[in-house]
One Martini backbone bead per residue (centre of mass of N, CA, C, O) as a GRO file, in nm:
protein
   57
    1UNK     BB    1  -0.346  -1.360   0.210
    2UNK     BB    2  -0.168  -1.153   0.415
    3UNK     BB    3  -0.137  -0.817   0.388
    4UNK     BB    4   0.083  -0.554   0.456
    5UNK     BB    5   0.207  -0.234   0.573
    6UNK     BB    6   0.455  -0.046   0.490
    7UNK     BB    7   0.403   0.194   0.684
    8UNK     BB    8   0.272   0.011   0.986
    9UNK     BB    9   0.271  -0.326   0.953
   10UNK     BB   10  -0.043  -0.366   0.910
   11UNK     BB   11  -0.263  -0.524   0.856
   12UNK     BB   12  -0.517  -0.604   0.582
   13UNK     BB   13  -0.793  -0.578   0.527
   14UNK     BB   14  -1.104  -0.799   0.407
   15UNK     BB   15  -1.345  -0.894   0.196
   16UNK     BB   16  -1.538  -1.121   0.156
   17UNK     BB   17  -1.415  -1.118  -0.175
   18UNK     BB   18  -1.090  -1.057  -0.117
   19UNK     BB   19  -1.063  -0.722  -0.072
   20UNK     BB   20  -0.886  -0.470  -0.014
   21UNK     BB   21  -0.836  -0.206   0.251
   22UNK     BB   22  -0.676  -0.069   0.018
   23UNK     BB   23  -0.376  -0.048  -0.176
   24UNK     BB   24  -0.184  -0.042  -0.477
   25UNK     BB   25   0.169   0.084  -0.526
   26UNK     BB   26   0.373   0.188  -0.771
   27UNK     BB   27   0.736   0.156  -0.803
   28UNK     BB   28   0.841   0.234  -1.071
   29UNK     BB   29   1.005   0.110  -1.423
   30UNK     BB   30   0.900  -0.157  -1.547
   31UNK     BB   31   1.065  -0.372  -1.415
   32UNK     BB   32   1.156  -0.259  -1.113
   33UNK     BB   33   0.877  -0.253  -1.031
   34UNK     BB   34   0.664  -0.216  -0.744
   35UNK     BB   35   0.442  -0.347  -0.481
   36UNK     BB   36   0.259  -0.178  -0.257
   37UNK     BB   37   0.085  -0.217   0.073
   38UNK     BB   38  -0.180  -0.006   0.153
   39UNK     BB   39  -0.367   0.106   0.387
   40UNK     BB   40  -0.668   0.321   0.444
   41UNK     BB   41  -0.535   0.500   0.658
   42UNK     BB   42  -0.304   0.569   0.539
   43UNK     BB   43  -0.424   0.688   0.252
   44UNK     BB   44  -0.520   0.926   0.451
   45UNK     BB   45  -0.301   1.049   0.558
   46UNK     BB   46  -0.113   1.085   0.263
   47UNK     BB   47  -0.228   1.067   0.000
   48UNK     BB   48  -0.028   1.258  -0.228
   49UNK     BB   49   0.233   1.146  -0.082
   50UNK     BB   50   0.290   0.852  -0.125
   51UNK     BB   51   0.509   0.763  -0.350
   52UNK     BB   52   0.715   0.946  -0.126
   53UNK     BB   53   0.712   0.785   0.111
   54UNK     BB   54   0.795   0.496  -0.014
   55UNK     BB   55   1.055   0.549  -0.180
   56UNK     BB   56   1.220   0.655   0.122
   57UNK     BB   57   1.228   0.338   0.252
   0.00000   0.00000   0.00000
């Protein structure tokens, strides 16, 4: 299953385990928390500010 980048839209590629090359960040608590699917492009340009970059979307 190919997983998006919630901020630039593109494609998260994978290592040959199936592993994504970028992260998974939660947003939100308890049951209402989602999972948003971050490339490592991204997660290097947004760095600490990723959670509030994404909450704003």
């Amino acid at each position: 299953m190919v997983q998006k980048c919630i901020l630039c839209k593109e494609d998260i590629e994978t290592t040959f385990l199936e592993k994504l090359c970028g992260t998974v960040v939660k947003v939100g608590e308890g049951e209402s928390s989602k999972k948003h699917y971050v490339c490592s492009v991204c997660q290097k340009e947004h760095g600490e500010n990723l959670k509030e970059k994404i909450s704003k979307l």
